[in-house]
PLY file of the C-alpha trace (Angstrom):
ply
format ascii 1.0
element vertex 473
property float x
property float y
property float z
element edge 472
property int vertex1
property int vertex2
end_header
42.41 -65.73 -12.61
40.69 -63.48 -15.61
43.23 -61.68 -17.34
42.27 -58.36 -18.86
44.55 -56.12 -21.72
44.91 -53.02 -19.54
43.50 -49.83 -21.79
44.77 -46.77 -20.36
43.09 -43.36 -22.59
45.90 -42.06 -24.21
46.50 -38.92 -26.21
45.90 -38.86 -29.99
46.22 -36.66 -33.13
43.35 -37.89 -34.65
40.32 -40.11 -34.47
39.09 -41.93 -38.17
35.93 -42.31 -38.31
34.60 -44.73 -41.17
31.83 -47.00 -42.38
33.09 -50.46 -42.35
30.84 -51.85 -45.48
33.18 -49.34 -47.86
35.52 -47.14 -45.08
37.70 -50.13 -43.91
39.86 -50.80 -46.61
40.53 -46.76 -46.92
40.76 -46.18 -43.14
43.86 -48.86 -42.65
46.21 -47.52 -45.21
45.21 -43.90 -44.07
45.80 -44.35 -40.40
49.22 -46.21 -41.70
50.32 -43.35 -43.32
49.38 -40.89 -41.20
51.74 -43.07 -38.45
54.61 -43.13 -40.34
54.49 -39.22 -40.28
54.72 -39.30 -36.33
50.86 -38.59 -36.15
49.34 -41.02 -33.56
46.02 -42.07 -34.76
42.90 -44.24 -33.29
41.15 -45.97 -35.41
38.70 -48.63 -33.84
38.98 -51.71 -35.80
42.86 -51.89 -34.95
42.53 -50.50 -31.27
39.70 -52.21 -29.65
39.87 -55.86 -29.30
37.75 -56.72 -26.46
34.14 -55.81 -27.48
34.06 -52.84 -25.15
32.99 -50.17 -27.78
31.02 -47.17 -27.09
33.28 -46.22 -23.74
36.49 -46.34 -25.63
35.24 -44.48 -28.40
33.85 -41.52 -26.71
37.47 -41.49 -24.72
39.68 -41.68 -27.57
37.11 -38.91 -29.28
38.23 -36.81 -26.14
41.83 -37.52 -26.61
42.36 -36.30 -30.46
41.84 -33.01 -31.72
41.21 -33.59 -35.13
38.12 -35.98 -35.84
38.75 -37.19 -38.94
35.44 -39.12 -41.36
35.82 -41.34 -44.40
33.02 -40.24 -47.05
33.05 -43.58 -48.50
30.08 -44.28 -50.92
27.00 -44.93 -48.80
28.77 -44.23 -45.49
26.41 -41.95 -44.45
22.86 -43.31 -45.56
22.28 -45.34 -41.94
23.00 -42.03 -39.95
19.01 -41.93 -40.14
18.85 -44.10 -37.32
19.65 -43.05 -33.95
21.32 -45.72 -32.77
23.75 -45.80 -35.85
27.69 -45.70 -34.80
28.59 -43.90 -37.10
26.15 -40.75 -36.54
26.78 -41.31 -32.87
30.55 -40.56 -33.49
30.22 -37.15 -35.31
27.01 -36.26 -33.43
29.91 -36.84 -30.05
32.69 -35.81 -32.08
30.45 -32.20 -32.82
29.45 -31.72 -29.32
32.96 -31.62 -28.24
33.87 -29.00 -30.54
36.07 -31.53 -31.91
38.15 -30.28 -35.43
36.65 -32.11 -38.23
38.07 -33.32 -41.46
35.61 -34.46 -43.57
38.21 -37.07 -46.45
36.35 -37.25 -49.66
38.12 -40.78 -51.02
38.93 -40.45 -54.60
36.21 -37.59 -55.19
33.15 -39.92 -54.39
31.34 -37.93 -52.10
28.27 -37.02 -53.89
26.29 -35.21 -51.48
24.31 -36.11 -48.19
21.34 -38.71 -47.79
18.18 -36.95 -47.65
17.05 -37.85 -44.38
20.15 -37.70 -41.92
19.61 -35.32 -39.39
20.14 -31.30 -39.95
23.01 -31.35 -37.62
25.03 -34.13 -39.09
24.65 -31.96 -42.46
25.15 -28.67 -41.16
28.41 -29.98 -39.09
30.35 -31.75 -42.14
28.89 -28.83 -44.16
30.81 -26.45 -42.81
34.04 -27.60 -42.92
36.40 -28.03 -46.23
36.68 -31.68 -47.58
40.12 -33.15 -47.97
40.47 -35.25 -51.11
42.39 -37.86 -50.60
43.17 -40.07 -53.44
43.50 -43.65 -52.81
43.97 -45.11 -56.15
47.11 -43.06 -57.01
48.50 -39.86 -56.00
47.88 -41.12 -52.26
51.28 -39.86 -50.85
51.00 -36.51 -52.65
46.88 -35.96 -51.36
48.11 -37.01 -47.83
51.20 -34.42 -48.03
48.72 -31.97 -49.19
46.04 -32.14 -45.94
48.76 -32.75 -43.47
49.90 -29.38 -44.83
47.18 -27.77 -45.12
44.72 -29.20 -42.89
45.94 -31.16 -39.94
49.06 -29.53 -38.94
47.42 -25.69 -38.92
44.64 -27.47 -36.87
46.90 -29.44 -34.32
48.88 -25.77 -33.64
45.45 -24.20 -33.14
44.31 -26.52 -30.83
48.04 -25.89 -28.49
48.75 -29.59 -27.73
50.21 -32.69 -28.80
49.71 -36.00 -28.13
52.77 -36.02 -25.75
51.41 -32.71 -24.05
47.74 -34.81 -23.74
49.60 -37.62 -22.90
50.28 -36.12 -19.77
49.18 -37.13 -16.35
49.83 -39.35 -13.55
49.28 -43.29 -14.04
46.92 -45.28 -11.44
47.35 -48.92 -11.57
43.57 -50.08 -10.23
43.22 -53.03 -8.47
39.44 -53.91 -6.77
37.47 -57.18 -4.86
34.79 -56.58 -6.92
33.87 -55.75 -10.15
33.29 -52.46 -11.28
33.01 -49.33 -13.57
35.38 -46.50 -12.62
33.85 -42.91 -12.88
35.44 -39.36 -13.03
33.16 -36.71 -12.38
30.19 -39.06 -13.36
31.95 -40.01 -16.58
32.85 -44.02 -16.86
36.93 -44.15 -17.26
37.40 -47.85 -17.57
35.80 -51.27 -16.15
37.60 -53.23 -13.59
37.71 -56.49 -12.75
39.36 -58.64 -9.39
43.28 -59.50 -10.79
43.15 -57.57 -13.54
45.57 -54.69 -14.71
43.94 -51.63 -15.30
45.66 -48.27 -15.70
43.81 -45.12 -15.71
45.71 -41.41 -16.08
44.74 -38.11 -14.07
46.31 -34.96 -14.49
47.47 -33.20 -11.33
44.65 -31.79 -9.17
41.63 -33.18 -7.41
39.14 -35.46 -9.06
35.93 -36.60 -7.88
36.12 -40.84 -8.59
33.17 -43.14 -8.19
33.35 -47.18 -8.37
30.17 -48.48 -9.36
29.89 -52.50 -8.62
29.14 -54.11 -11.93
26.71 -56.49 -10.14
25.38 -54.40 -7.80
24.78 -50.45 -8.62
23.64 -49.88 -5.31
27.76 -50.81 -4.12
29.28 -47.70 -5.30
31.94 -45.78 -3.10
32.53 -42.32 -3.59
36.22 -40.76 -2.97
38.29 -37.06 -4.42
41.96 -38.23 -5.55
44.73 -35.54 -5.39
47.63 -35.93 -7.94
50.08 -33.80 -6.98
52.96 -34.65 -9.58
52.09 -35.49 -13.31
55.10 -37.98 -13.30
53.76 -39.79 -11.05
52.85 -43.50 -10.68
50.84 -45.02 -8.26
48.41 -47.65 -6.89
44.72 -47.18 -6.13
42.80 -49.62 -4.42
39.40 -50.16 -4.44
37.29 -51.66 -1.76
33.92 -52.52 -2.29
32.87 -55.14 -0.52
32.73 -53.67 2.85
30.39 -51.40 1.44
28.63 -54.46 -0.18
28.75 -55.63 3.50
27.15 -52.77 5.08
24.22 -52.65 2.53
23.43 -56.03 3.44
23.85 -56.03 6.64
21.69 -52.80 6.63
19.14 -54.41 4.75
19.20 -57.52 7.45
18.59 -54.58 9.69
15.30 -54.12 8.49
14.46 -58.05 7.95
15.06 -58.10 11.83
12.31 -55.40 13.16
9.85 -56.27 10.73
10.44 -59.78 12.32
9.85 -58.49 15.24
6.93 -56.32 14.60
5.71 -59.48 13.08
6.26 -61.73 16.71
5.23 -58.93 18.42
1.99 -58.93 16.67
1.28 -62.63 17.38
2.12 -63.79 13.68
5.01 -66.32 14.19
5.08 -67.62 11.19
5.68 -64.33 9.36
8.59 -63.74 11.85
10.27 -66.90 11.09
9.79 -66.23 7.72
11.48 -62.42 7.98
14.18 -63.48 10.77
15.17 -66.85 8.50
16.19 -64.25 5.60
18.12 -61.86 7.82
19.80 -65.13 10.14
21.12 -66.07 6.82
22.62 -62.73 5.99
24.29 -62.63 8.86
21.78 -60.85 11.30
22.55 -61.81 14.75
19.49 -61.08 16.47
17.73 -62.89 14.03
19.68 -65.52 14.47
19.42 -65.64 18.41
15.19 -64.75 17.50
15.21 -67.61 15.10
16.74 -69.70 17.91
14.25 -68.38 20.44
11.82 -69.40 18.06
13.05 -73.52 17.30
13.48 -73.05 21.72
10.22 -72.26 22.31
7.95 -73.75 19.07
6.90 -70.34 18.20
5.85 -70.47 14.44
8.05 -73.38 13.57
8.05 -76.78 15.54
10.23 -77.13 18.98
13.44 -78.09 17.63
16.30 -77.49 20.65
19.36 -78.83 18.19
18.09 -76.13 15.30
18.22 -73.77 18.35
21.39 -74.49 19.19
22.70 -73.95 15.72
21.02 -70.88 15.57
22.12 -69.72 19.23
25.83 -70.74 18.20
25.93 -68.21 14.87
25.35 -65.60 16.97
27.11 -65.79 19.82
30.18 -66.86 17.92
29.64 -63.51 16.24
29.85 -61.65 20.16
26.10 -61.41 20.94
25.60 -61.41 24.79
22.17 -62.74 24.80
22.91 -66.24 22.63
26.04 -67.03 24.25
23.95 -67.27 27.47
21.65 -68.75 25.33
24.39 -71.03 24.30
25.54 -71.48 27.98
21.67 -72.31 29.46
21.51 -74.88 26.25
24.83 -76.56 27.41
23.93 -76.44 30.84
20.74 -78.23 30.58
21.59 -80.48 27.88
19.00 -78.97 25.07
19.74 -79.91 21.42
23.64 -80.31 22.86
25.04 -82.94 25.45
25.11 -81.65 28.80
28.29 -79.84 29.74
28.61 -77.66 32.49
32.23 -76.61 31.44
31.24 -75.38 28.24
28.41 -73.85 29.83
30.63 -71.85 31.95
32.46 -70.58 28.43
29.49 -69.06 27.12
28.16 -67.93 30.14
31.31 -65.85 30.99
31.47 -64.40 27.28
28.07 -62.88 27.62
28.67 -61.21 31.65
31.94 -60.32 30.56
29.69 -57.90 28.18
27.62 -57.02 31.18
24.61 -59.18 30.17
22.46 -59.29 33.30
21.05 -62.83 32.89
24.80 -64.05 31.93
25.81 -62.78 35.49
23.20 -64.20 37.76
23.75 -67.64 35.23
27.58 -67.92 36.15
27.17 -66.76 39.33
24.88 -69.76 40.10
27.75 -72.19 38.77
29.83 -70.95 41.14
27.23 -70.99 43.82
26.93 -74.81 42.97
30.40 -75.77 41.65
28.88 -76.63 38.59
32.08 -76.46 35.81
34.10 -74.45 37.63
35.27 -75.02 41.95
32.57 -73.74 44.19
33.50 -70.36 45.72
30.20 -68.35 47.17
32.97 -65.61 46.94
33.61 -65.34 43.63
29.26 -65.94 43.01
28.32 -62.89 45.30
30.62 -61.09 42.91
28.52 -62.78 39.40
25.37 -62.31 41.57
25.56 -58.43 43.13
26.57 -57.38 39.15
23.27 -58.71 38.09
21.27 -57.62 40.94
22.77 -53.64 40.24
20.90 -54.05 37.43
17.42 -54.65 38.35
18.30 -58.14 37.73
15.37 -60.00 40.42
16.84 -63.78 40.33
20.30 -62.20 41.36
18.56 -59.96 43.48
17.11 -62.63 45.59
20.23 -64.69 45.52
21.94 -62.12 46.65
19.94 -62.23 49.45
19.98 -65.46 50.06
24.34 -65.12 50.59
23.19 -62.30 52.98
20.78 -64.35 54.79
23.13 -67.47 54.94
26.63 -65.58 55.31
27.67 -67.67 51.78
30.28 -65.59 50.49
29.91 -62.41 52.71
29.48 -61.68 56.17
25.76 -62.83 57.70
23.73 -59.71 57.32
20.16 -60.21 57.63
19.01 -56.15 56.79
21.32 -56.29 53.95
19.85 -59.61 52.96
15.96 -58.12 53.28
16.96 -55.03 51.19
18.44 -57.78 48.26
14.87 -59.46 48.83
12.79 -56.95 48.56
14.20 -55.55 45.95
13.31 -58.63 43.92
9.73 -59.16 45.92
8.60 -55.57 44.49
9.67 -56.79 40.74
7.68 -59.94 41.61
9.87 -62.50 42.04
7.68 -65.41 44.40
10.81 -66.91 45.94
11.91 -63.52 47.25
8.28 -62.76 48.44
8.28 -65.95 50.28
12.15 -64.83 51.65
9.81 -61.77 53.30
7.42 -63.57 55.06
9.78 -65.64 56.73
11.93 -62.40 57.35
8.94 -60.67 59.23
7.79 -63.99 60.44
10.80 -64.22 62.68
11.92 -60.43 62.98
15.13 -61.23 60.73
16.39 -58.23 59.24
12.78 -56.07 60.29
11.23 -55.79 63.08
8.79 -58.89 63.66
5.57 -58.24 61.65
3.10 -61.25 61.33
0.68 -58.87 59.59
3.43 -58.10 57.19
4.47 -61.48 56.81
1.19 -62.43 55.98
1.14 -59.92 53.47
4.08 -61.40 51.87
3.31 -65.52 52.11
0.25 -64.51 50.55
1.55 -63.08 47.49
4.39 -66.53 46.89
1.24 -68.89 47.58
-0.46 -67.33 44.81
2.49 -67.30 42.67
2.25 -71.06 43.20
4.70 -70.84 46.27
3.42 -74.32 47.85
5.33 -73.82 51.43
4.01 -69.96 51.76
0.38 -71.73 52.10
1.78 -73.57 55.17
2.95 -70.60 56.47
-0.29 -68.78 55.75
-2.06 -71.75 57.79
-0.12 -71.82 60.78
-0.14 -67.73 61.07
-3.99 -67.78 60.20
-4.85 -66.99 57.08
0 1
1 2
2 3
3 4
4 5
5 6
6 7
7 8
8 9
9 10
10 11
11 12
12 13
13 14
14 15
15 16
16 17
17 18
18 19
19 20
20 21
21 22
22 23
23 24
24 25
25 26
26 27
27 28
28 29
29 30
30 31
31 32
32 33
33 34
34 35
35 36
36 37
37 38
38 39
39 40
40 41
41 42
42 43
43 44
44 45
45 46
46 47
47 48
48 49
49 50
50 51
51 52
52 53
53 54
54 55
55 56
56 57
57 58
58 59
59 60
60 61
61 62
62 63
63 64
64 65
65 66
66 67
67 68
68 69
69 70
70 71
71 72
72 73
73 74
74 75
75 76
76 77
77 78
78 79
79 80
80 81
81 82
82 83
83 84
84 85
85 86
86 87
87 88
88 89
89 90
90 91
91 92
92 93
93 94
94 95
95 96
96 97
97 98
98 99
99 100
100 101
101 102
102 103
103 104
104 105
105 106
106 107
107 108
108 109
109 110
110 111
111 112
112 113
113 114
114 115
115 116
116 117
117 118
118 119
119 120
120 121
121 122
122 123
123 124
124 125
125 126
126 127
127 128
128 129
129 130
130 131
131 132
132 133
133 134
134 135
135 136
136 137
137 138
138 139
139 140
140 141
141 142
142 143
143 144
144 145
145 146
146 147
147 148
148 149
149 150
150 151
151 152
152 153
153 154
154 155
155 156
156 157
157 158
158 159
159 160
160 161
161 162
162 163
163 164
164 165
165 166
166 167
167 168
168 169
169 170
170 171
171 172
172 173
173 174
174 175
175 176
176 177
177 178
178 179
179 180
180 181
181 182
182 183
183 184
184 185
185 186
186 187
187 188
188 189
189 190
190 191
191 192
192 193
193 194
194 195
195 196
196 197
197 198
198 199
199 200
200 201
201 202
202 203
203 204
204 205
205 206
206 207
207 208
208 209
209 210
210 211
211 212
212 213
213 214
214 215
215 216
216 217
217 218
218 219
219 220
220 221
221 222
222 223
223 224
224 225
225 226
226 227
227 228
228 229
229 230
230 231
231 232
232 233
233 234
234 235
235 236
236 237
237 238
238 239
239 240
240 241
241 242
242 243
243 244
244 245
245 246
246 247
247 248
248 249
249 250
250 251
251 252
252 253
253 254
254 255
255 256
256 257
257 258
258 259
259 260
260 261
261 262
262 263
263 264
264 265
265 266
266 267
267 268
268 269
269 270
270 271
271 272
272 273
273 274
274 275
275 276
276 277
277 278
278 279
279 280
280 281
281 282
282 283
283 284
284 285
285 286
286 287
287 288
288 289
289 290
290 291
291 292
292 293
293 294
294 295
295 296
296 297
297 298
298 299
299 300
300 301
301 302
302 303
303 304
304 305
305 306
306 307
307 308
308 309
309 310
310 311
311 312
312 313
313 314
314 315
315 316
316 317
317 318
318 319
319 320
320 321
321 322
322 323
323 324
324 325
325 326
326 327
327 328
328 329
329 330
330 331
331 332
332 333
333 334
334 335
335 336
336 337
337 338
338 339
339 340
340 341
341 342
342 343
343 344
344 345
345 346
346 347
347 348
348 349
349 350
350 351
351 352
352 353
353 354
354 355
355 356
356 357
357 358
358 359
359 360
360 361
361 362
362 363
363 364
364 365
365 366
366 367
367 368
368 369
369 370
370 371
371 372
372 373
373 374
374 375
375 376
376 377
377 378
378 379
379 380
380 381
381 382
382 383
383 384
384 385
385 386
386 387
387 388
388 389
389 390
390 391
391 392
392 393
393 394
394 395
395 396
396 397
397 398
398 399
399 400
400 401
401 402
402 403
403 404
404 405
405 406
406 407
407 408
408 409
409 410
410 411
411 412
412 413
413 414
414 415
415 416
416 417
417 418
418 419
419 420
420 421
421 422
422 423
423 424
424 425
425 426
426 427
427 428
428 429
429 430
430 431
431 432
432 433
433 434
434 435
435 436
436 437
437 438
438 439
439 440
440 441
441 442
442 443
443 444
444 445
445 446
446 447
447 448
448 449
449 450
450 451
451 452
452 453
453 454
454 455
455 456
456 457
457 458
458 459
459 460
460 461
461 462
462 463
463 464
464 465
465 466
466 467
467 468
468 469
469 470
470 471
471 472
């Protein structure tokens, strides 16, 4: 597991600012002797270690009072580019109304570069230059601008670094990794097992966590601190919200899909539902299966249908776990088993899925994985049929007709039937002829049960033909 240093912005006196080609060999003894006068002081080559530089300087700028700048010779002739870290520092360091201390080492300073901006020279301009002398008297000039300089300034500003110090601690831990934000301003990067502290002063703060990898995975949350001694854990959770994106964005893979199907262009549904089966889309994956079911812009492929089928209805979807269940029960892409067709069956009119209903309904009808009981069908079957459902609708009717499961009723058997008839459904039309034929239910009507036969035979209903035939067509 990554380990990471955790950097927590702390309070500081003062900030050094320096030119390394010249500045580093004066800002190391400085900063050491400001320290040994209680002073706490940042200077960058000694704090950062990690490579993460412009954050941590901006924070640190933020947490010292007194920005202090080593003149060395030619420290200032690269502050004509924009991009130059040292002009970035005092341009920040100005725009936070920071205190400056301009150190002239050993009377060196000989004036400003021609072409650095206005601002950097009006800024340093304005303020008195400390000589410090590095080559001797460097205790005495030190003595001299703490006196004069930094501790008038450090009373001015009212603080100290134990007063900025102050502040509850957050110990952030996260499953992804990201950039934590206060108030749009980055506080510190965080990364899964590391240990990173950040401090907030009592009252509410608006936080952000950015993912790293993702900017679109950002969660948004205000975090009271009610006690500045506090300590505390805070937890962030972004991958649900990585989750939802995607799953939002499968969303959309799934009705273009089916815009695309809908259309006639198989292909391009396949295509679209592949993407979102694969995120995790379970329509697309019970579409996709549809699609390998039926050879609809890929080639028939019942096993690949069954895969597909499976990933969604292990994921709750009513309409593939009967899809499942009619693949089990048949014996497509999966070895018959009426048992395990039962399973999925039940799952899906458990949900109140229509089809599931009339499905398990049937295998108890037949005693097909479970004991036969017409009882426990008229139940599967009459929760189907109350929902428009026609195939339930005209088995219902048929339990009616035959007194399977429920008392013999023939009226209540022709309302089950012609409920289904009207929707369609041949078998029930051909249940209607013979109804009328023989007065069953409604008074005898050959005209009407001619009416009837006629629509099953030309649904294909070969035995309503007879019937046509010996009524007269």
């Amino acid at each position: 597991m990554e380990s990471v240093t955790p950097f927590i912005v702390m309070a500081y006196d003062i900030f050094i600012s320096y030119r390394r080609d010249g500045g580093k060999e004066l800002a190391r003894p400085l900063k050491s002797e400001l320290e040994l006068r209680g002073y706490r002081v940042f200077l960058d080559f000694d704090e950062l270690k990690d490579g993460v530089f412009d954050r941590r300087i901006m924070e640190a700028i933020d947490a010292a009072p007194i920005f202090m700048v080593i003149l060395s010779p030619h420290a200032l002739d690269r502050c004509a580019n924009a991009d130059d870290w040292v002009r970035r520092e005092i341009e920040y360091a100005l725009e936070h109304d920071r205190h400056f201390i301009p150190i002239d080492p050993d009377r060196s300073f000989t004036g400003f570069p021609p072409d650095i901006p206005d601002t950097l020279k009006a800024g340093l301009g304005q303020h008195q230059f400390s000589q410090v002398m590095f080559e001797q008297l460097f205790k005495v000039s030190v003595d001299k601008m703490v006196r004069e300089r930094i501790e008038p300034l450090l009373q001015r500003a009212g603080r100290t670094a134990m007063q900025e110090q102050g502040g509850a601690l957050f110990h952030v831990e996260t499953d992804l990794p990201c950039r934590i934000l206060k108030f749009g301003k980055e506080l510190c990067t965080v990364r899964p097992g590391s240990d990173t502290v950040i401090r907030l002063r009592k009252g509410r703060h608006k936080l952000e966590a950015v993912c790293l990898d993702c900017p679109d995975d950002r969660l948004q949350w205000v975090q009271t601190v009610e006690d500045n001694e506090m300590e505390d854990l805070l937890t962030v959770e972004l991958r649900p919200v990585r989750e939802r994106r995607l799953a939002a964005e499968a969303d959309v893979l799934a009705e273009r899909g089916q815009t695309a199907y809908d259309a006639g262009d198989y292909a391009e549904a396949v295509k679209l539902w592949c993407e979102a089966a694969e995120a995790g889309n379970r329509i697309a994956q019970n579409s996709l299966g549809d699609c390998y079911y039926y050879g609809k812009g890929v080639a028939k492929d019942y096993t690949e249908a069954v895969k597909w089928y499976r990933k969604a209805a292990e994921q709750g979807y009513a309409s593939a776990q009967n899809n499942l269940g009619w693949c089990y029960k048949h014996g497509y892409g999966v070895e018959q088993d009426d048992a395990e067709a039962v399973k999925w069956y039940r799952k899906a009119a458990e949900q109140g899925y229509d089809s599931a209903q009339n499905n398990l309904g049937t295998c108890y009808h037949w005693g097909k994985g479970v004991e036969q009981d017409y009882a426990e069908a008229v139940k599967w079957y009459r929760k189907a049929a109350e929902q428009g459902n026609d195939v339930a609708q005209n088995n219902l009717g048929w339990c009616y007709k035959n007194g399977k499961g429920v008392e013999q009723d023939y009226a209540e058997a022709v309302k089950w039937y012609r409920k289904a008839a009207e929707q369609g459904n041949a078998v029930a039309q051909f249940e209607m002829g013979w109804c009328y034929k023989h007065g069953y239910g409604v008074p005898k009507d050959l005209a009407e049960a001619k009416r009837w036969y006629r629509k099953a035979a030309d649904a294909g209903i070969q035995e309503a033909k007879k019937h046509l035939a010996e009524l007269g067509r």
